[in-house]
FIKOLZA-1660 file (N, C-alpha, C; in steps of 0.1 Angstrom, whole numbers, plus 5000, padded with zeros to 4 digits):
% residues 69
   i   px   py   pz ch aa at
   1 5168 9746 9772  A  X  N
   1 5159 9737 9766  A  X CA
   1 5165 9732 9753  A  X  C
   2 5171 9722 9753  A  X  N
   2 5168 9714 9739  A  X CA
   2 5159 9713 9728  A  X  C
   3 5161 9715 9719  A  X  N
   3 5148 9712 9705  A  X CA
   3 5146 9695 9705  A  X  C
   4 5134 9696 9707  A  X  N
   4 5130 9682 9705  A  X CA
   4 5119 9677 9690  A  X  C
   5 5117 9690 9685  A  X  N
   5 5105 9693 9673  A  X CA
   5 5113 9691 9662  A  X  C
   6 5111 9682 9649  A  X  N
   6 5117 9682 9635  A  X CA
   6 5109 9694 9625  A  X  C
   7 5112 9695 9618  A  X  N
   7 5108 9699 9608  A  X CA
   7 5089 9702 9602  A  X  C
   8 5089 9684 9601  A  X  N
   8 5073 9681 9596  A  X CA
   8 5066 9679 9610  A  X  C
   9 5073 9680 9623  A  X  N
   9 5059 9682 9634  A  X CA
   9 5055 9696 9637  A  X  C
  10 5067 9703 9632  A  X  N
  10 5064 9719 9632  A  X CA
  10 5052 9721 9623  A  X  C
  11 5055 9717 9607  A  X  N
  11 5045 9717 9599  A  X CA
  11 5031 9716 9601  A  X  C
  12 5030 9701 9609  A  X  N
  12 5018 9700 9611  A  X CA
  12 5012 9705 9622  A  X  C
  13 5019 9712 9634  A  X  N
  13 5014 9719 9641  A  X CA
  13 5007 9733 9641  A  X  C
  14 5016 9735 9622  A  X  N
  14 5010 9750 9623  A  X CA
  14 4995 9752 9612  A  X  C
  15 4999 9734 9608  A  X  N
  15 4987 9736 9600  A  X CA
  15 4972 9735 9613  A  X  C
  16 4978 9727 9622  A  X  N
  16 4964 9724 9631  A  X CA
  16 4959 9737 9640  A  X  C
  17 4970 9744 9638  A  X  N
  17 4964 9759 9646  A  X CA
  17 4958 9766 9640  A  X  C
  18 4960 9763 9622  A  X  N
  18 4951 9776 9617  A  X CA
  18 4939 9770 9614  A  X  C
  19 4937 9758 9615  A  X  N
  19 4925 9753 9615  A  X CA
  19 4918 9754 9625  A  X  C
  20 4924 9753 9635  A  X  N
  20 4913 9756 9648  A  X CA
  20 4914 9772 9652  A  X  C
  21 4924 9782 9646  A  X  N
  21 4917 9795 9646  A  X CA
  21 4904 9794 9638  A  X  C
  22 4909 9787 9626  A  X  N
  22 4898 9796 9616  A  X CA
  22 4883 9789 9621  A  X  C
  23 4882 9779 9628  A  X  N
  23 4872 9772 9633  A  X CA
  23 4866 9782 9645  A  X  C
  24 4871 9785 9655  A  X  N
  24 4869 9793 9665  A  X CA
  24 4868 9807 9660  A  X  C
  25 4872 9811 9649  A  X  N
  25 4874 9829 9650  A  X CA
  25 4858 9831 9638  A  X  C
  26 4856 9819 9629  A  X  N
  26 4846 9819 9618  A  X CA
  26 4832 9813 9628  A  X  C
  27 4834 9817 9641  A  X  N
  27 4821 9804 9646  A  X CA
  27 4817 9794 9644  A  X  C
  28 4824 9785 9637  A  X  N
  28 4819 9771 9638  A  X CA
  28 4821 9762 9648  A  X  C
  29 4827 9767 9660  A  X  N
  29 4829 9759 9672  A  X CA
  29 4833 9769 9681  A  X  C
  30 4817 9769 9694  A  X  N
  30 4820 9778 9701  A  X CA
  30 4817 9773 9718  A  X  C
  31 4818 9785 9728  A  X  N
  31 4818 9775 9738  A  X CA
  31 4830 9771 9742  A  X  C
  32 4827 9759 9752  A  X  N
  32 4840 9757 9758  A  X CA
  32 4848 9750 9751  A  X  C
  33 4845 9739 9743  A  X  N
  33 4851 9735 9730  A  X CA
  33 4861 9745 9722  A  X  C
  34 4855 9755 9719  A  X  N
  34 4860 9766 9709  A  X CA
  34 4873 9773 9718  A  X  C
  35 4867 9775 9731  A  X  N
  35 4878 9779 9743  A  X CA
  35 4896 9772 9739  A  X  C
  36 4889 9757 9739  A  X  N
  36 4900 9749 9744  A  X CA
  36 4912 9751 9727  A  X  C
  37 4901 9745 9718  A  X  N
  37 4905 9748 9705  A  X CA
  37 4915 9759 9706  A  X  C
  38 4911 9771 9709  A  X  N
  38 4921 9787 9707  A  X CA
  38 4932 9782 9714  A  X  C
  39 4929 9774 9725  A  X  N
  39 4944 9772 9737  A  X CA
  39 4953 9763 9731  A  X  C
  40 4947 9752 9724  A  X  N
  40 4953 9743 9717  A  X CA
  40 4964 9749 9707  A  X  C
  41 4952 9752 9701  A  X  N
  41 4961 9764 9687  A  X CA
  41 4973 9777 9693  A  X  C
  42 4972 9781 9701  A  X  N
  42 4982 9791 9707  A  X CA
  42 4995 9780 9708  A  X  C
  43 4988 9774 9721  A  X  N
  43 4999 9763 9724  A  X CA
  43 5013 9757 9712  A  X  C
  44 5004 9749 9703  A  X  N
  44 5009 9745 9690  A  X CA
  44 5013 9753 9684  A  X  C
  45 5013 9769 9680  A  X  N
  45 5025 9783 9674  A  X CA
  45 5032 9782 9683  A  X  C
  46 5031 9787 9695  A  X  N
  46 5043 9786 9706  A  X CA
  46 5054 9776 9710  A  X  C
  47 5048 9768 9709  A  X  N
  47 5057 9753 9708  A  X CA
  47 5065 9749 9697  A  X  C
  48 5058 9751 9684  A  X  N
  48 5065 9754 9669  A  X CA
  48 5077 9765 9668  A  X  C
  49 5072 9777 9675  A  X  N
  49 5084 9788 9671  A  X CA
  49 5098 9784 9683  A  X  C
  50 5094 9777 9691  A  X  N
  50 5107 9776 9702  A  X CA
  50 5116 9765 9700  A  X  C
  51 5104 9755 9696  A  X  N
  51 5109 9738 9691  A  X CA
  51 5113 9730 9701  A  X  C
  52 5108 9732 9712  A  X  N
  52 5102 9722 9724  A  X CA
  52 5090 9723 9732  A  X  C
  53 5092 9711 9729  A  X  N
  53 5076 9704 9734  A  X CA
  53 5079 9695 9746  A  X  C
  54 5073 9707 9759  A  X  N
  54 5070 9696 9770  A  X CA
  54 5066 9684 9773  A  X  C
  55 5057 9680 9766  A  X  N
  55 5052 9664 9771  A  X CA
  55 5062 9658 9761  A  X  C
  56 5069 9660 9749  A  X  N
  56 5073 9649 9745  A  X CA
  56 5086 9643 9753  A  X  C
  57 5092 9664 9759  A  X  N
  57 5105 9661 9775  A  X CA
  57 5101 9651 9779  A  X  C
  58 5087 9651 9786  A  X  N
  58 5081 9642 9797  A  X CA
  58 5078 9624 9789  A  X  C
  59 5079 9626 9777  A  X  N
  59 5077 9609 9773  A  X CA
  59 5090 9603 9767  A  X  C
  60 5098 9613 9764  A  X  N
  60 5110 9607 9762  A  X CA
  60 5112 9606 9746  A  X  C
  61 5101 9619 9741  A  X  N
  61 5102 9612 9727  A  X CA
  61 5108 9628 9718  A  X  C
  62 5118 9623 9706  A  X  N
  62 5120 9631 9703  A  X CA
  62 5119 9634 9684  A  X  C
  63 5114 9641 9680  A  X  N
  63 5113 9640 9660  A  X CA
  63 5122 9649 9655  A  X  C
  64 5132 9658 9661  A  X  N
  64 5145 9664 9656  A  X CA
  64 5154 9649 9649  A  X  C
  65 5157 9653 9639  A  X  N
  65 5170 9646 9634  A  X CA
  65 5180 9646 9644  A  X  C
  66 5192 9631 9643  A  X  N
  66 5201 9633 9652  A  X CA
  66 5213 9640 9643  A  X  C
  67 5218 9646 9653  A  X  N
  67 5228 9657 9647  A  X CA
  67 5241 9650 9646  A  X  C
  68 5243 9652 9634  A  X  N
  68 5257 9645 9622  A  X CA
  68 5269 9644 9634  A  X  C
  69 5279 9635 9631  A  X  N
  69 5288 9638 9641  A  X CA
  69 5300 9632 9632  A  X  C
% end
């Protein structure tokens, strides 16, 4: 797998995870919503710590810097 993740989409992915822990784990969003939220948020750490992101494979898009040559 190639890195397809920069820097600042890691960032903001880890900010959107702990927001939707702290949303789901504090009860303010529960249910299937709350469900999806937790998957979202897992998703988003996992994707951050490996630094590819499937659908962006699948769109062709990539926010890594191109590498100096």
């Amino acid at each position: 797998m190639q890195k397809n993740m920069g820097s600042a989409d890691k960032i903001i992915r880890y900010i959107l995870a702990a927001v939707f822990f702290y949303l789901y784990f504090t009860g303010a969003v529960t249910g299937i919503i709350g469900i999806i939220l937790l998957i979202l948020g897992i998703a988003f750490v996992v994707t951050s710590l490996v630094g590819f992101c499937g659908l962006y494979k699948i769109l062709g898009i990539s926010t890594c810097p191109a590498p100096k040559q």
